[in-house]
N, CA, C and O atoms as CSV, one atom per row, in Angstrom:
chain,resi,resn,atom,element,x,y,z
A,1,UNK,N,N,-8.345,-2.347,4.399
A,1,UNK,CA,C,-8.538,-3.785,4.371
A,1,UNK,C,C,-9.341,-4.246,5.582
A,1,UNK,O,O,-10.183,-5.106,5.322
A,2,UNK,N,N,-9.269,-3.909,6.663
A,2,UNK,CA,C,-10.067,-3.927,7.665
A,2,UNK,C,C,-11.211,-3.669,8.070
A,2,UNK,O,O,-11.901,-4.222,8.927
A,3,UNK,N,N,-11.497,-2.301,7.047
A,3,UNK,CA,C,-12.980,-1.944,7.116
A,3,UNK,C,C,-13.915,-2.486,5.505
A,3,UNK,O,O,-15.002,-2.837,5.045
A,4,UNK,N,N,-12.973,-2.300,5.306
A,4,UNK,CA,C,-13.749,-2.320,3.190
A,4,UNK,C,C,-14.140,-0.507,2.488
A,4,UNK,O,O,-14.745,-0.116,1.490
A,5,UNK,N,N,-13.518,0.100,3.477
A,5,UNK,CA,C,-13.720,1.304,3.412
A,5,UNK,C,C,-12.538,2.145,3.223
A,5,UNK,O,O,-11.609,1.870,3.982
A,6,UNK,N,N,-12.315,3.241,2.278
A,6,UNK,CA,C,-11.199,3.578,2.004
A,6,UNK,C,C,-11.167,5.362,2.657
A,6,UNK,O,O,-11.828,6.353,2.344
A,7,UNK,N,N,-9.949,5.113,3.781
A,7,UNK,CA,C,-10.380,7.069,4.665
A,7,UNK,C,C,-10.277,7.417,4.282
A,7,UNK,O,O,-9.798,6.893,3.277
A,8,UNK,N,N,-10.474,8.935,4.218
A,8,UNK,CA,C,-10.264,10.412,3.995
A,8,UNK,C,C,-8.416,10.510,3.917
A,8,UNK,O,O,-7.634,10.353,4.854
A,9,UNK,N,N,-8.129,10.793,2.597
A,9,UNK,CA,C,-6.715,11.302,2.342
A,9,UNK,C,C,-6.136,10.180,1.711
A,9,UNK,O,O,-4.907,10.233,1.681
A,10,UNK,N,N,-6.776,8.926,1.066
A,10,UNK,CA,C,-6.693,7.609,0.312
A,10,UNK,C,C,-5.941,8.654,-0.849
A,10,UNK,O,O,-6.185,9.812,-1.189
A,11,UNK,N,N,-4.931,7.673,-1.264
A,11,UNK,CA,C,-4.106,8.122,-2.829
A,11,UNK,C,C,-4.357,6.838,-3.909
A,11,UNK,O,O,-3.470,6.185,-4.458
A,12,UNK,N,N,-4.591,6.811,-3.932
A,12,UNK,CA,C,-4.393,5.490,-5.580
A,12,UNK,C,C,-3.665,6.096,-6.804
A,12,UNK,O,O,-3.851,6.993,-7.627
A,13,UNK,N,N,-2.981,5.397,-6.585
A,13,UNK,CA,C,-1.606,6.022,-8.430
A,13,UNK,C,C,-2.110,5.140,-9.515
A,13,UNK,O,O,-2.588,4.057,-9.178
A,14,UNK,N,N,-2.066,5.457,-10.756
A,14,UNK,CA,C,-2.389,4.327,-11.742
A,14,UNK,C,C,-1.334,5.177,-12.823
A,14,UNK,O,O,-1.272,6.344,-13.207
A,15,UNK,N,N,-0.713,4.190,-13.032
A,15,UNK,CA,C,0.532,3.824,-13.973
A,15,UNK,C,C,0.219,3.909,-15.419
A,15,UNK,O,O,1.307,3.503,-15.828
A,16,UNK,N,N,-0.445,4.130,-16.461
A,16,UNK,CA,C,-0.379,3.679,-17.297
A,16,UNK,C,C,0.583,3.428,-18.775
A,16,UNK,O,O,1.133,4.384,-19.322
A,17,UNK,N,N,0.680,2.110,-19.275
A,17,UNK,CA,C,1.977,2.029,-19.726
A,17,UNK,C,C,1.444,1.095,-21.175
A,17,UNK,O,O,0.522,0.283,-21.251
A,18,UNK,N,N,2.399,1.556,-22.234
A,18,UNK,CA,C,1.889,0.979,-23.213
A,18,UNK,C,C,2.063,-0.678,-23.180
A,18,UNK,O,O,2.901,-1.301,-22.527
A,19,UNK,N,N,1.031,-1.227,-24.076
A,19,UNK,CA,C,1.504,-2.685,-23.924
A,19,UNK,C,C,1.783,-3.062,-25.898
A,19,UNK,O,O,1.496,-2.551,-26.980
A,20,UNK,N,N,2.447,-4.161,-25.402
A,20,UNK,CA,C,2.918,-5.169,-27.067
A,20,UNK,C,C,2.508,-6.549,-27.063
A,20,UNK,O,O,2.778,-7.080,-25.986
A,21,UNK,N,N,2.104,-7.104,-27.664
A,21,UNK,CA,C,2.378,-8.500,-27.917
A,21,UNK,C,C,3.173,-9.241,-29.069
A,21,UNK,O,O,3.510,-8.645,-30.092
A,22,UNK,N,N,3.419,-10.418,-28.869
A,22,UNK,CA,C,4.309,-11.387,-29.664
A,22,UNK,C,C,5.835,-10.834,-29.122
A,22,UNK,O,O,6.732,-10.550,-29.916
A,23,UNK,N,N,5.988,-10.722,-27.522
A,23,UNK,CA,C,7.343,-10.120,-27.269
A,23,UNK,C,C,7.911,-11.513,-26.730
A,23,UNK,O,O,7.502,-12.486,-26.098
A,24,UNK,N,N,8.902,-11.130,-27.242
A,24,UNK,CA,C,9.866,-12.476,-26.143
A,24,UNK,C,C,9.026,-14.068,-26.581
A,24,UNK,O,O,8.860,-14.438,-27.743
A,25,UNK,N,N,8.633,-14.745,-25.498
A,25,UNK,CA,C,7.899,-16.023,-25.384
A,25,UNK,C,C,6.353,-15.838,-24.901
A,25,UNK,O,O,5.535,-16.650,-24.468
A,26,UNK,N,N,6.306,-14.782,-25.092
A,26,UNK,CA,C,4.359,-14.435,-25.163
A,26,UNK,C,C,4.029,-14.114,-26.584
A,26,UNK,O,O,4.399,-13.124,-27.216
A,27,UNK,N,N,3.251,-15.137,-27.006
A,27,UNK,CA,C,3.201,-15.054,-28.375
A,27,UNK,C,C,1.384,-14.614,-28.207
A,27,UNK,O,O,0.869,-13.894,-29.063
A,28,UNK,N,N,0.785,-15.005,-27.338
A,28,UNK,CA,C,-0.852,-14.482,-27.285
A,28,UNK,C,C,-1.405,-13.618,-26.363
A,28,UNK,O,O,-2.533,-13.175,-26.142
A,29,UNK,N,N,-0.578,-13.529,-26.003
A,29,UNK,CA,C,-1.165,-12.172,-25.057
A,29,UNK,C,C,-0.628,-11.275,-24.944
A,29,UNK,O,O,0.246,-11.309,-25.809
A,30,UNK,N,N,-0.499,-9.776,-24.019
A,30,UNK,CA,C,-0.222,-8.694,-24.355
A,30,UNK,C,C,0.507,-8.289,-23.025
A,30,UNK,O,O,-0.001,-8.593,-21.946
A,31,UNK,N,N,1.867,-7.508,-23.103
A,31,UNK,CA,C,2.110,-7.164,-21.922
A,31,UNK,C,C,2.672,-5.602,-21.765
A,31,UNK,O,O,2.361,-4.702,-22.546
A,32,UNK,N,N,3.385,-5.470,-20.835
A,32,UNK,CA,C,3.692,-3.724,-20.639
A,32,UNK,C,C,4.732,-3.298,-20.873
A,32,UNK,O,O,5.568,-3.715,-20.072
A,33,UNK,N,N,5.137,-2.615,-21.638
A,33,UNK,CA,C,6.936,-2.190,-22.158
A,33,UNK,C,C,6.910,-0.897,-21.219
A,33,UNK,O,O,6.149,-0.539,-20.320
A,34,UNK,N,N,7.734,-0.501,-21.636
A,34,UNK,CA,C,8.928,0.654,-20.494
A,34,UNK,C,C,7.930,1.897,-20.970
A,34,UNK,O,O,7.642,2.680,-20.065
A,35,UNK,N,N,7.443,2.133,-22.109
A,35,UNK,CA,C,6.774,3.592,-22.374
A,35,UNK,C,C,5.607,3.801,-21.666
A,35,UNK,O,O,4.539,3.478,-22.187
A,36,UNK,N,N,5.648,4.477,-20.141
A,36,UNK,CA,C,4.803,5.075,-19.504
A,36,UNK,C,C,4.212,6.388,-20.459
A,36,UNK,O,O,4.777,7.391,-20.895
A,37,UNK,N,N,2.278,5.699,-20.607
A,37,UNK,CA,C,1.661,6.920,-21.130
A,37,UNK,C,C,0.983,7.514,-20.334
A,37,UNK,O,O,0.056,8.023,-20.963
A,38,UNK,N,N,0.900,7.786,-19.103
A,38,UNK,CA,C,0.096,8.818,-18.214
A,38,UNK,C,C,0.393,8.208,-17.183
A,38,UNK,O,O,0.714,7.024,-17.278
A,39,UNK,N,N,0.364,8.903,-15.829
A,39,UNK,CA,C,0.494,8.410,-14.686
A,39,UNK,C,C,-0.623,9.556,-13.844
A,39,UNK,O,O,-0.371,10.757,-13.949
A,40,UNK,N,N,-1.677,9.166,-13.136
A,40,UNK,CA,C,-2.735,9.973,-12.166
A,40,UNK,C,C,-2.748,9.592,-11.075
A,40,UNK,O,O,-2.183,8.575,-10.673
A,41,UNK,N,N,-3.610,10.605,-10.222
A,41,UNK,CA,C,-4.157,9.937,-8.961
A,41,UNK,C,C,-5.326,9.764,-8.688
A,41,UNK,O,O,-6.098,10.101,-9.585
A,42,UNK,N,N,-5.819,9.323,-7.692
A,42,UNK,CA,C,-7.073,9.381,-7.521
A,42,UNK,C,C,-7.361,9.605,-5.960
A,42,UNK,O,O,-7.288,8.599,-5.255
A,43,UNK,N,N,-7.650,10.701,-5.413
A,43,UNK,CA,C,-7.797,11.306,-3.815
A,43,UNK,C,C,-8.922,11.424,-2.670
A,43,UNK,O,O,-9.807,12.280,-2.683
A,44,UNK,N,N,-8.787,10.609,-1.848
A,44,UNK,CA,C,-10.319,10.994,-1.400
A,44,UNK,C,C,-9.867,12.374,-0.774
A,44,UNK,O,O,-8.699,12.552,-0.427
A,45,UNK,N,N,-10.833,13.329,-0.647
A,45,UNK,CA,C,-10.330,14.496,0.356
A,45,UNK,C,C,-11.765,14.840,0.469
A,45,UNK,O,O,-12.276,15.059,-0.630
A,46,UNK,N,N,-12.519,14.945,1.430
A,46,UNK,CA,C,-13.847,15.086,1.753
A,46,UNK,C,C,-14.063,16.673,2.141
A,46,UNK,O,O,-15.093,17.346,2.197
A,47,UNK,N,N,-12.489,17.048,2.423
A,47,UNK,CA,C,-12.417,19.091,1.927
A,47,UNK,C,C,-13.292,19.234,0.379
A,47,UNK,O,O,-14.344,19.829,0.141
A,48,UNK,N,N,-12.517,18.544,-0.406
A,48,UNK,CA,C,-13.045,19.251,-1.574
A,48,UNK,C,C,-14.050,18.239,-2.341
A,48,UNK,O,O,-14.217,18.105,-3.554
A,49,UNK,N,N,-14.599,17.642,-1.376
A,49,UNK,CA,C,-16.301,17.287,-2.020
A,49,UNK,C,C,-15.750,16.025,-2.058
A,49,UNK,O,O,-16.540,15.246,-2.591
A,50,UNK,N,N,-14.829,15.555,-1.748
A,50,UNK,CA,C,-14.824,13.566,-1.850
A,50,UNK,C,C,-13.877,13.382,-2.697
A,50,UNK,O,O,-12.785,13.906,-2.476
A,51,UNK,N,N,-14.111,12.503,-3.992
A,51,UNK,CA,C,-12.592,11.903,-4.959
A,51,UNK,C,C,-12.364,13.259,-5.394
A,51,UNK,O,O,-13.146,14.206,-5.313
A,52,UNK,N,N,-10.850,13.225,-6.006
A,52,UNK,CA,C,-10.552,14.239,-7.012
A,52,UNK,C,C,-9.434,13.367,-8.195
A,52,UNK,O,O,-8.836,12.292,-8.204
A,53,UNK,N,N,-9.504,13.910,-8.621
A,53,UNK,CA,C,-8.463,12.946,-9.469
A,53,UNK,C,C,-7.287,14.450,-10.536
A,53,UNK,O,O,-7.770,15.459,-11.050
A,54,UNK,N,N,-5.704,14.034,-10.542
A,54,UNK,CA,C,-4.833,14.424,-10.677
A,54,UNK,C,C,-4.653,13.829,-11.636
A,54,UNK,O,O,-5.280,12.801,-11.893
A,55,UNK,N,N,-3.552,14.443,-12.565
A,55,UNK,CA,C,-2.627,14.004,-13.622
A,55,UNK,C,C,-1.501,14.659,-13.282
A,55,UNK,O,O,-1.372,15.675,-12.600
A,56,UNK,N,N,-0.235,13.600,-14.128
A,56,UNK,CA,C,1.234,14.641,-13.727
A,56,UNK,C,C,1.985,14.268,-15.143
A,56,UNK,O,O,2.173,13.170,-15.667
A,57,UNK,N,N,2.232,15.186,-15.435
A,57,UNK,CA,C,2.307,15.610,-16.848
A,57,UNK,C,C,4.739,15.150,-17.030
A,57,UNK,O,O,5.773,15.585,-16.521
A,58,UNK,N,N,4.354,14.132,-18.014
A,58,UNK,CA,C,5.807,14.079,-18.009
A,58,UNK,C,C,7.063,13.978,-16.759
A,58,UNK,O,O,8.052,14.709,-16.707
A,59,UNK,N,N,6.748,12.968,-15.881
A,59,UNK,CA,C,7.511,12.790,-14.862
A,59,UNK,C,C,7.322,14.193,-13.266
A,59,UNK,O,O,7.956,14.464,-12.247
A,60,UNK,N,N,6.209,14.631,-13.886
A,60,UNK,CA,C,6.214,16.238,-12.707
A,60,UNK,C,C,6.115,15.595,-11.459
A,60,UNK,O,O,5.668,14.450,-11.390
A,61,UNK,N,N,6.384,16.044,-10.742
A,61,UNK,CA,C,6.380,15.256,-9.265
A,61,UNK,C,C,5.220,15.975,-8.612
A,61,UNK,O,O,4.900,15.361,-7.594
A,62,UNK,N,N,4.604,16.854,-8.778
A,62,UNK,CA,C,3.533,17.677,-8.722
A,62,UNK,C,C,2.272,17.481,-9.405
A,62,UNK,O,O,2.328,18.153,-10.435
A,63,UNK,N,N,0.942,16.763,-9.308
A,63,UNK,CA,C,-0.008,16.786,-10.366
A,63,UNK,C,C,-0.705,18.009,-10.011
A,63,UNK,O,O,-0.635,18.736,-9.020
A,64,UNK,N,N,-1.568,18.061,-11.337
A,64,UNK,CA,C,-2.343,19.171,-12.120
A,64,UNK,C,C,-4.010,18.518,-11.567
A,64,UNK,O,O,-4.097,17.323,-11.851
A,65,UNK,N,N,-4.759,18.845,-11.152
A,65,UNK,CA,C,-6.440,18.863,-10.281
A,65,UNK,C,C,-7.248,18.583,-11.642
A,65,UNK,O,O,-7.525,19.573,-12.318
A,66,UNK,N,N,-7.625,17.391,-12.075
A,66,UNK,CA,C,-8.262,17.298,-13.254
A,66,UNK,C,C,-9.250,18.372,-13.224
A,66,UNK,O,O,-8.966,19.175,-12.336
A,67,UNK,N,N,-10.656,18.781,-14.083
A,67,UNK,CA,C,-11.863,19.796,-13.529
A,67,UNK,C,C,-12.667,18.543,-13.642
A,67,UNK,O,O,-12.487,17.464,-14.207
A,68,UNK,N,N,-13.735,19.121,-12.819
A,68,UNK,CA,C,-15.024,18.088,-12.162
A,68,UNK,C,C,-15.267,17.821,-13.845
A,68,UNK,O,O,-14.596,16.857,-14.214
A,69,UNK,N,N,-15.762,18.208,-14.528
A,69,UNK,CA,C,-15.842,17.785,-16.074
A,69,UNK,C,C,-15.038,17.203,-16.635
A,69,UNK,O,O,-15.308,17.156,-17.835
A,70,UNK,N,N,-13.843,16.542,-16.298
A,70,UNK,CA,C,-13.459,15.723,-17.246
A,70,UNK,C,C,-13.787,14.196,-16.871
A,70,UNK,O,O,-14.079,13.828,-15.733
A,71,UNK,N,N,-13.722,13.613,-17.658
A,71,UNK,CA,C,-14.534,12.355,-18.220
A,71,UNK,C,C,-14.135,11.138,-16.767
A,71,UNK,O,O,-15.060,10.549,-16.208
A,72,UNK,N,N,-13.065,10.986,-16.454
A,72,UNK,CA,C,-12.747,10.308,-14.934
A,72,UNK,C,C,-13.661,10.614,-14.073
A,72,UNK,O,O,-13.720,9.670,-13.285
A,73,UNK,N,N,-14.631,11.657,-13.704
A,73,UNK,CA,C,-15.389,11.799,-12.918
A,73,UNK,C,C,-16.471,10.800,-12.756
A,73,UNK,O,O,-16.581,9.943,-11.879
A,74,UNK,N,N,-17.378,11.104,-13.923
A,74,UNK,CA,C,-18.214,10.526,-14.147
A,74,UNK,C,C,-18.216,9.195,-14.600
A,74,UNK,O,O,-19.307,8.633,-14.515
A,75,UNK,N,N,-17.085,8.406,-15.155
A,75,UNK,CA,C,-16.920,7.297,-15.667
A,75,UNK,C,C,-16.740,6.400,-13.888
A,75,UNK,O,O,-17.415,5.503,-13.383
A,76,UNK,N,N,-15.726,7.042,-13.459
A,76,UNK,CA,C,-15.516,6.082,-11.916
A,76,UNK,C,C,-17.199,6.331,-11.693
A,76,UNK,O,O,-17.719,5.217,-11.755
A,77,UNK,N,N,-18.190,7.331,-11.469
A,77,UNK,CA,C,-19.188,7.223,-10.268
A,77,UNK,C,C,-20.218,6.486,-11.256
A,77,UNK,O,O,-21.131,6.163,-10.496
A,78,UNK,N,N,-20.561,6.045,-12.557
A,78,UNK,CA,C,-20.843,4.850,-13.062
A,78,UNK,C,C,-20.227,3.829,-12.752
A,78,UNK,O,O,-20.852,3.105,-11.977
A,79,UNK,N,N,-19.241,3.476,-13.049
A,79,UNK,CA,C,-18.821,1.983,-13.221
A,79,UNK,C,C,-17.729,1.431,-11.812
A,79,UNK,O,O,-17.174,0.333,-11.753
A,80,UNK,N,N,-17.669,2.206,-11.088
A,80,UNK,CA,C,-17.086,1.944,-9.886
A,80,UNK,C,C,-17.662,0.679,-9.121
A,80,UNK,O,O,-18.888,0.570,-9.170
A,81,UNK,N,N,-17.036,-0.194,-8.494
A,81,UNK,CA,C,-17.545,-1.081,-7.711
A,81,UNK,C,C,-17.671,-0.747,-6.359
A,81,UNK,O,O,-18.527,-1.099,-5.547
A,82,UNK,N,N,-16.455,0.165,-6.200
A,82,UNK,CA,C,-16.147,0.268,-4.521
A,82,UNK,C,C,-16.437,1.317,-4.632
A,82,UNK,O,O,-15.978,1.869,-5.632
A,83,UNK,N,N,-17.219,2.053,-3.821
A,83,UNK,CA,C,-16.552,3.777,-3.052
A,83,UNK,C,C,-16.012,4.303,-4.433
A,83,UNK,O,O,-14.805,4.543,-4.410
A,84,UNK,N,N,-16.606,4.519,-5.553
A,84,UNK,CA,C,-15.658,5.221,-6.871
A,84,UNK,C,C,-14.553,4.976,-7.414
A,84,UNK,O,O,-14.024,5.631,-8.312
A,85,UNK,N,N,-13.928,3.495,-6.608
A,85,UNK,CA,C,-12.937,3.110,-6.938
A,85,UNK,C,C,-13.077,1.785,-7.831
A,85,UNK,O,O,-14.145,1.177,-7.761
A,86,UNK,N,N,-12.120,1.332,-8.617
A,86,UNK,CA,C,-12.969,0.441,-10.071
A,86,UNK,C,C,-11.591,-0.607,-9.248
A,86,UNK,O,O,-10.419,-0.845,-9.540
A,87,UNK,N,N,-12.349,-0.937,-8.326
A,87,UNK,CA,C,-11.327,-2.320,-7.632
A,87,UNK,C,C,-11.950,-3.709,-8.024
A,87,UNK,O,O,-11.489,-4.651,-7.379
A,88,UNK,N,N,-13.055,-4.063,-9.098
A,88,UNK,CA,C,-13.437,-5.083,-10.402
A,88,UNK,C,C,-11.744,-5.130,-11.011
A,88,UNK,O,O,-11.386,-6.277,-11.274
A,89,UNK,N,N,-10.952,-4.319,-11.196
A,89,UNK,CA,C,-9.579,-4.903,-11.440
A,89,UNK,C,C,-8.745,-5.210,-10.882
A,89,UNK,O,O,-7.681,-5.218,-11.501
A,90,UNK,N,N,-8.727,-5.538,-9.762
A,90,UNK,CA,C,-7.961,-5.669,-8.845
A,90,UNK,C,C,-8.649,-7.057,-7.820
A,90,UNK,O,O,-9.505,-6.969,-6.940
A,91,UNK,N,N,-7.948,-8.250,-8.297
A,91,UNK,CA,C,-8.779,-9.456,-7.119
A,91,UNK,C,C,-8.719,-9.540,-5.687
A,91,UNK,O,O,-9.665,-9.772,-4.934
A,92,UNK,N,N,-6.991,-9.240,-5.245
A,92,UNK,CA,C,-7.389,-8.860,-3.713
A,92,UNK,C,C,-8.724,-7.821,-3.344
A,92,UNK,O,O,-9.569,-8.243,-2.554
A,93,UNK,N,N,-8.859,-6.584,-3.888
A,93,UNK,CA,C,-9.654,-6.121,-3.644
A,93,UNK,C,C,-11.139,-5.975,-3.744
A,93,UNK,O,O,-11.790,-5.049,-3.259
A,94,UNK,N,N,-11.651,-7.090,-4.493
A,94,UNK,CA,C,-12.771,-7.485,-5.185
A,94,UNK,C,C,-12.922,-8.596,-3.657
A,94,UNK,O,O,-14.096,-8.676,-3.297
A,95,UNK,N,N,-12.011,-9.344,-2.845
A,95,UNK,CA,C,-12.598,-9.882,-1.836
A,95,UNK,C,C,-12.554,-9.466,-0.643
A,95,UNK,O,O,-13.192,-9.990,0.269
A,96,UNK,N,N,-11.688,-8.332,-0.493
A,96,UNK,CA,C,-11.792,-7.554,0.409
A,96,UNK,C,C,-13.372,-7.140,0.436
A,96,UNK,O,O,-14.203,-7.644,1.192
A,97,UNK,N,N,-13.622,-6.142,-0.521
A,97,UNK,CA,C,-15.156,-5.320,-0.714
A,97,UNK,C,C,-16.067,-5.963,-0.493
A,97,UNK,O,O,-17.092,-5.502,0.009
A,98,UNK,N,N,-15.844,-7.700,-0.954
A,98,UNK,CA,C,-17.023,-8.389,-0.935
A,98,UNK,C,C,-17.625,-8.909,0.670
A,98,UNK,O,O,-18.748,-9.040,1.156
A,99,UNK,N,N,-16.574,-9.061,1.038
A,99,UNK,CA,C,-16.107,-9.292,2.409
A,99,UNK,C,C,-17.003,-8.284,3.480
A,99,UNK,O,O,-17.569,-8.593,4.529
A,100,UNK,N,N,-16.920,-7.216,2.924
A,100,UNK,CA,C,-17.772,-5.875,3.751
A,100,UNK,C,C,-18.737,-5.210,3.282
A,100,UNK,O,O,-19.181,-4.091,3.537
A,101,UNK,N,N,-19.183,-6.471,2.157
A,101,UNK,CA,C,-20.508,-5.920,1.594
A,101,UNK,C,C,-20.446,-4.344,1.240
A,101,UNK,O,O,-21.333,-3.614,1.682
A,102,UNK,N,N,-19.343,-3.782,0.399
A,102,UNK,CA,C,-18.979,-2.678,0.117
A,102,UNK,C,C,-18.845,-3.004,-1.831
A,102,UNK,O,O,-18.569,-2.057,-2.567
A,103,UNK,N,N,-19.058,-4.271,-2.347
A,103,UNK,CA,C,-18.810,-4.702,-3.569
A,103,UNK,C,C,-19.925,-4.231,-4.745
A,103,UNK,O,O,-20.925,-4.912,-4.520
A,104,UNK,N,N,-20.076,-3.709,-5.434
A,104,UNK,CA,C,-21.514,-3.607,-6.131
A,104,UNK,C,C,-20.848,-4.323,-7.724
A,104,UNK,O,O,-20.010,-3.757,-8.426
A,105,UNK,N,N,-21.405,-5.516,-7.980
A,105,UNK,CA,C,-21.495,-5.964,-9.378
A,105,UNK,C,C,-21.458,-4.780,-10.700
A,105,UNK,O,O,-22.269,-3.860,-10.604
A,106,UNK,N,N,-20.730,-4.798,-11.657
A,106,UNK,CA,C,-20.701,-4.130,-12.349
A,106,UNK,C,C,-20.808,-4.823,-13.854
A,106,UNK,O,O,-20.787,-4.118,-14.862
C-alpha cells in the first residue's frame, strides 16, 4: 500500500465459491453460498521467475505448482492491471495502483 508495488514472497488466496440468486431478500442479484469450488494462490517468488500460481485440491493445506501452461498464466499477464495482479476487482486497490501510477486500464 505504500509503494503500489507488491514484494517478493506476496501470497494472494482467491476463494472461489459458488453463487445463487433469488436467495433470501435478494431477488436480483447473485450472491455466494457455502460450496467452495476452488481455492488458489497466486506467489510472487522472483526464485522461480516471478508469479506462480497454486491450487489446493479439496481442503489440502498444501497446494499443487500450477505448470507455466496452464491458462492463469497467460490470462493474468494479459488482462492484469497491476504487476499480474487483476486488482480492476478490487476498489481499494484500483486506488492504491492509481495512486502510484502502477494502474494500467484494462
Amino acid at each position: 500500500m505504500k509503494t503500489g508495488t507488491w514484494p517478493d514472497k506476496t501470497i494472494l488466496i482467491a476463494e472461489m465459491r459458488e453463487s445463487a440468486t433469488e436467495v433470501s431478500i435478494n431477488k436480483s442479484g447473485r450472491v455466494q453460498t457455502a460450496n467452495v469450488l476452488a481455492v488458489e494462490a497466486e506467489v510472487k517468488d522472483t526464485a522461480k521467475g516471478g508469479w506462480v500460481f497454486f491450487g489446493f485440491e479439496n481442503g489440502a493445506r498444501t497446494g499443487k505448482q500450477f505448470p507455466k501452461s496452464a491458462a492463469c498464466y497467460s490470462c493474468h499477464e494479459e488482462h492484469a492491471a497491476t504487476a499480474n495482479t487483476l486488482v480492476q476487482f478490487y476498489p481499494t486497490l484500483i486506488e492504491t495502483a492509481k495512486q502510484h501510477g502502477t494502474y494500467k486500464e484494462r
